[in-house]
C-alpha positions in Angstrom: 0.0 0.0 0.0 2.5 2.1 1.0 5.1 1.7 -2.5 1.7 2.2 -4.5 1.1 5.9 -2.6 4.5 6.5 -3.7 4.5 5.7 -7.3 1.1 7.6 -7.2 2.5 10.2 -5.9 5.2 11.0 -8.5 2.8 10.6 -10.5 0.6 13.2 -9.3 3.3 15.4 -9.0 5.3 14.4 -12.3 3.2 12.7 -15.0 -0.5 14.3 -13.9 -3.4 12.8 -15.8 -6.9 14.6 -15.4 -7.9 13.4 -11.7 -4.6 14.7 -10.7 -4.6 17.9 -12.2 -8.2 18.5 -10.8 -6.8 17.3 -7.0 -3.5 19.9 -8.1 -6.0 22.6 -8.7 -8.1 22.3 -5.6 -4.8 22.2 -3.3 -3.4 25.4 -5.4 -4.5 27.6 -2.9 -2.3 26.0 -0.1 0.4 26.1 -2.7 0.3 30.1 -2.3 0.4 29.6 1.4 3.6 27.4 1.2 5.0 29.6 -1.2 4.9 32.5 0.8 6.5 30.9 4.0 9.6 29.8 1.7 9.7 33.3 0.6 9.4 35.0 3.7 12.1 32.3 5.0 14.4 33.5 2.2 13.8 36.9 2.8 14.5 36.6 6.6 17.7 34.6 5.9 21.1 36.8 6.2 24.1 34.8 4.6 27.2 34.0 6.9 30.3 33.1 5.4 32.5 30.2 7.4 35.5 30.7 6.2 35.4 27.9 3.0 34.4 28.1 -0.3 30.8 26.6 -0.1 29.6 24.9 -3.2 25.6 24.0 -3.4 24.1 21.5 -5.8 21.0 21.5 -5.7 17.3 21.9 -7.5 13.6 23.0 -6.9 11.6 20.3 -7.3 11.0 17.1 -5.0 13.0 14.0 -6.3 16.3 13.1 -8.7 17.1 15.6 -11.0 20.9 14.9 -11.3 22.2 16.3 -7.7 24.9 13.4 -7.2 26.1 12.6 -10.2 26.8 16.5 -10.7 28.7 17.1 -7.0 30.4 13.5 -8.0 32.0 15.3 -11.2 32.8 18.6 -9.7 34.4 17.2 -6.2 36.8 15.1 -8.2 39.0 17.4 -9.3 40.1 18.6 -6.2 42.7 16.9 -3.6 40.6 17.6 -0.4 36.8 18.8 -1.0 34.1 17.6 1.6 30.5 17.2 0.8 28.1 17.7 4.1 24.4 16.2 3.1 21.0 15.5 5.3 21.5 11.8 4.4 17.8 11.3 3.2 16.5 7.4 4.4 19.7 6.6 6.3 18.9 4.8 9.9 20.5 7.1 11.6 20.2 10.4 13.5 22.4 13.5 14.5 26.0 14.1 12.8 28.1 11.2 11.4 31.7 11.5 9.4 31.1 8.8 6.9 34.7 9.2 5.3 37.3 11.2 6.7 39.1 11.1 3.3 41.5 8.1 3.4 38.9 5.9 5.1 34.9 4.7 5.0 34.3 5.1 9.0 30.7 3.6 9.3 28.4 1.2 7.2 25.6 2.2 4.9 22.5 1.8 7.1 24.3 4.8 9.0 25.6 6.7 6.1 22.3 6.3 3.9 23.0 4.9 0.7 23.8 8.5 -1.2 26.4 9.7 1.4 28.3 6.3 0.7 28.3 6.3 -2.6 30.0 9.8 -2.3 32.2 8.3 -0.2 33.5 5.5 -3.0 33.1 7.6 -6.0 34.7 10.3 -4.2 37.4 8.7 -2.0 39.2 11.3 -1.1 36.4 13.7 -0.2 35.1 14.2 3.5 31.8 12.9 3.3 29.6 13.7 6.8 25.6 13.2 7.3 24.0 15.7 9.3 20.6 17.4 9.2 21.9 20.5 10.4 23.8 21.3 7.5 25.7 24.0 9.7 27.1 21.7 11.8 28.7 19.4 9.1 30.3 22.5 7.5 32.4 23.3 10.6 33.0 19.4 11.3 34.2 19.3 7.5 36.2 22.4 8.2 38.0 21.4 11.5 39.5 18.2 9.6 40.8 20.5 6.9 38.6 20.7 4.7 39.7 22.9 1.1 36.1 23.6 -0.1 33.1 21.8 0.4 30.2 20.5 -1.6 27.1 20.9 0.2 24.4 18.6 -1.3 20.9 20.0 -2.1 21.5 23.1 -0.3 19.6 25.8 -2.3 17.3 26.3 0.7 19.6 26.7 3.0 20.1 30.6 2.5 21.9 31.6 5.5 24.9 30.1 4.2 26.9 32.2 1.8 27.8 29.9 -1.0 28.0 29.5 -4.4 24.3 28.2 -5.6 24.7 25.5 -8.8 20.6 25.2 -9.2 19.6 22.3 -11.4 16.4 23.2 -14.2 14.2 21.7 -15.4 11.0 22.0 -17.2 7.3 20.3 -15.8 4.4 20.0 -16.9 3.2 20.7 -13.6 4.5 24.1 -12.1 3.1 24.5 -8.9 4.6 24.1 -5.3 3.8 22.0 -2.8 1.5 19.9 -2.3 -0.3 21.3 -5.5 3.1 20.4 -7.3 6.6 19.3 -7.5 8.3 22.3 -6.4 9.9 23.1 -2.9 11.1 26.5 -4.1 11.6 28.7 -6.8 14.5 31.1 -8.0 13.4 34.0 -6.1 13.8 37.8 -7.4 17.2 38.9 -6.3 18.9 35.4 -5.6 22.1 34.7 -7.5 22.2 31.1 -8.7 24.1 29.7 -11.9 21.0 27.9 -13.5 22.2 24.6 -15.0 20.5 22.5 -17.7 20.7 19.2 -18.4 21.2 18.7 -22.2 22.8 22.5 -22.3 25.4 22.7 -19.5 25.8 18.4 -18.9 25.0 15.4 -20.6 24.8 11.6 -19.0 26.7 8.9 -20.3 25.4 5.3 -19.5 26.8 1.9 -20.2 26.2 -1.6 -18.6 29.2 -2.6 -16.6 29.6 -7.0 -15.8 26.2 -7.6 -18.2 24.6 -10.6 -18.6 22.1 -12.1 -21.6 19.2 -12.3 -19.1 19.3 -9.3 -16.3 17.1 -7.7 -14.2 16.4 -4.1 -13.7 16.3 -3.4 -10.1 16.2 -0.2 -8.5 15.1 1.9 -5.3 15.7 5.5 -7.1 13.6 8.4 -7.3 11.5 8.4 -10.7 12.7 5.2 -11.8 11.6 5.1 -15.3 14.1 7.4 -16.5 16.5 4.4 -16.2 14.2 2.9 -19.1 15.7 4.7 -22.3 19.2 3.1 -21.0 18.4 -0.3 -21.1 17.9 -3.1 -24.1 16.9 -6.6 -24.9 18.7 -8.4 -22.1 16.6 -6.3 -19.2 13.5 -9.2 -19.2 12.3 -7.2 -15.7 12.4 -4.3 -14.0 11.2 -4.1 -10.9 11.1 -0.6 -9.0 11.1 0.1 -5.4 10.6 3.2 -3.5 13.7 5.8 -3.1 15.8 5.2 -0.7 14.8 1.7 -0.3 16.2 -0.9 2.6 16.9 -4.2 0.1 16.6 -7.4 2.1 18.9 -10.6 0.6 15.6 -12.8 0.7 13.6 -10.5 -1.3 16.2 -10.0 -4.1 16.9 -13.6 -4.3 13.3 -13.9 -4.6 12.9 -12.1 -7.5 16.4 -13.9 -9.2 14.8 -16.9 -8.9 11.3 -15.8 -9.9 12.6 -14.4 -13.0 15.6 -17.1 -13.5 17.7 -13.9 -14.3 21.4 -14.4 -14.6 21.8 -10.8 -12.4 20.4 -8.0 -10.9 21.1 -5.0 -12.9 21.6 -1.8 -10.5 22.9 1.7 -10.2 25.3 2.2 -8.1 23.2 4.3 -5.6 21.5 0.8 -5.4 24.6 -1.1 -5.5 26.3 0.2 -2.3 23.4 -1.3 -0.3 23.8 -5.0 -1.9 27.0 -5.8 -2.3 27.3 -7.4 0.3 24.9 -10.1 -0.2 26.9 -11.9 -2.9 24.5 -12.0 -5.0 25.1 -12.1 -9.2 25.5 -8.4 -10.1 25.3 -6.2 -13.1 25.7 -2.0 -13.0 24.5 1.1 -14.2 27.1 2.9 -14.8 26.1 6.9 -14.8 28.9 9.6 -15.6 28.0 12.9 -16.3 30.1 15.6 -19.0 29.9 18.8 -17.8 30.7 22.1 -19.5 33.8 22.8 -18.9 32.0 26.5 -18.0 30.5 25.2 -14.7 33.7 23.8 -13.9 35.2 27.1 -14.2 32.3 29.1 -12.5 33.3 27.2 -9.5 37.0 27.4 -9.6 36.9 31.0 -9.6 34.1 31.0 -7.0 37.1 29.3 -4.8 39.9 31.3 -5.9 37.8 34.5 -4.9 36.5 32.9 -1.4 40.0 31.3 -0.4 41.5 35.0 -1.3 38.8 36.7 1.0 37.6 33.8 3.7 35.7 36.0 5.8 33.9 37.9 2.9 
């Protein structure tokens, strides 16, 4: 019951057919409401600098849009970046350093499965879980932290950072709960708009493939995966973001479908490898413009020249 509220609820938000749209027009007018609380939230906010370049990816609307795959391309090219995120589904509470930048310090079910796959695609990085995004920054920057990524941290407008704001367009433009959007781009807020298809592209291949594989997946909106897949996918089965895979109910579906492997990303993948069970990957890269790279280095050079500013 509780998968089939989910699925129905991206696509209420995502994919609206005509009962939704009628439900997204009755709830319109506590969209305004919402609205005006982020606003007045924004306006309110007065941005404090702490002393490190502050790079935020982030986006508008609920769900995937690209977030980790984009920090994952732009945190590589530097020796020691950090990345401080909420850690959405992890079993955990409070502050916890996943990676300290030479080591994975705790296990998946603490991290949550996006903090640890920032921490193995990004092994040098200081990864840390926190809700209070605050805190993480000055944990990051008491281990020495260069710069820091801070992951989907447009809202958070008290911190003075550089705002990398993923678009994109919807066929439903409301906010909450009328629509998908948390936030918009308000008047006088300085963000570098990015666009998939303009400013980066995704590259996809199937890594250790087998004739007969599986889709499996517990990502947000997961038939995007769809266009990336060919003959040898014979299922795909889709689980709720975030999802807590038990062995039994992945060996279930292996030996329902007599599959040779379960095909996963690798946000999927870090909470399932250790099950030793026959695997096939995903394998997501983004290109990005070499322009965003260079909006942020200079974004650094100026902040590391004037910390305090």
């Amino acid at each position: 019951m509780k998968k089939a509220l989910l699925f129905w609820g991206e696509k209420y938000l995502f994919s609206p057919g005509i009962f939704e749209r009628l439900l997204s027009l009755l709830l319109y007018p506590l969209s305004l409401f919402y609205c005006f609380i982020v606003w007045a939230k924004y306006k309110s906010a007065k941005p404090v600098s702490y002393g490190l370049p502050i790079i935020s990816v982030g986006n508008l609307i609920v769900g995937g849009s690209g977030k980790t795959p984009l920090t994952v391309a732009l945190a590589t090219r530097y020796s020691k970046p950090a990345i401080v995120l909420r850690g959405y589904g992890r079993g955990s509470k409070g502050m916890h350093l996943v990676s300290d930048g030479s080591d994975v310090l705790c296990d998946v079910m603490i991290a949550g499965d996006e903090a640890m796959l920032y921490a193995v695609l990004v092994p040098q990085a200081i990864v840390i879980v926190c809700e209070q995004r605050t805190l993480g920054i000055e944990k990051a920057k008491s281990l020495g932290a260069e710069l820091l990524f801070l992951d989907d941290g447009y809202s958070k407008h008290a911190i003075k950072k550089l705002d990398l704001l993923i678009t994109s367009r919807q066929k439903n433009s409301f906010c909450l709960p009328a629509g998908p959007f948390r936030e918009r781009l308000w008047r006088g807020k300085e963000a570098v708009q990015i666009e998939e298809g303009r400013d980066f592209t995704r590259r996809v291949e199937i890594s250790h493939p087998k004739e007969k594989m599986v889709l499996v997946t517990g990502i947000s909106k997961p038939q995007r995966l769809e266009s990336y897949l060919d003959a040898r996918v014979i299922e795909k089965f889709y689980f709720p973001d975030h999802h807590p895979f038990k062995e039994e109910e992945l060996k279930d579906i292996l030996t329902k479908t007599q599959a040779q492997s379960l095909l996963v990303t690798r946000k999927d993948a870090v909470k399932i490898e250790d099950f030793s069970l026959p695997l096939s990957y995903l394998e997501l890269a983004l290109e990005v413009d070499e322009k965003i790279h260079q909006s942020v280095e200079e974004y650094v050079r100026i902040s590391s020249q004037n910390p305090r500013n």
